[in-house]
C-alpha positions, 0 to 999 in steps of 0.5 A: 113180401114176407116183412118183418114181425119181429120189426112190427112187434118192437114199433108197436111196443114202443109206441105204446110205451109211448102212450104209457109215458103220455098216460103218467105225465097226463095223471098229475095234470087232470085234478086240476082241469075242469072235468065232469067225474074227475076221480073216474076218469083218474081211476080208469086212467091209472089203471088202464096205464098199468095195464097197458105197461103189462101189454108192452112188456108182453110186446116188447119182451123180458130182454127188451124191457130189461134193457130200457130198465137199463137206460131209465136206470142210467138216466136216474143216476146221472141225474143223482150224481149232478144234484149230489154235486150241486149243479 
């Protein structure tokens, strides 16, 4: 069975696109919990969520990566036009 490496390369780089994501949502939370060397483990987390945002681009590709730049960019703007109108 051959399989498919291109298949295996774009599930691993979304799922750590996902554990990035998982990365930025968690470094706003851990000042405020209750753990020894808190600003280590802020340091290390933030850098080590820059680098793996370097690995899945590498991953994932220049082509792939400017389309999900796309979508988050579509994304920002609908959001933008609902707060300018009020809603």
């Amino acid at each position: 069975m051959s399989g498919n490496p291109l298949g295996f390369r774009k599930k691993l780089g979304l799922s750590l696109l996902a554990v990035v994501l998982l990365y930025w949502i968690a470094l706003p939370i851990l000042p405020f919990l209750d753990i020894p060397q808190k600003t280590l483990v802020i340091s290390v987390l933030a850098i080590g969520g820059e680098l793996l945002t370097l690995l899945v681009i590498a991953i994932l590709g220049q082509e792939y990566w400017a389309q999900i730049k796309q979508w988050c960019r579509q994304q920002f703007e609908w959001a933008m036009r609902k707060f300018k109108r009020g809603e």
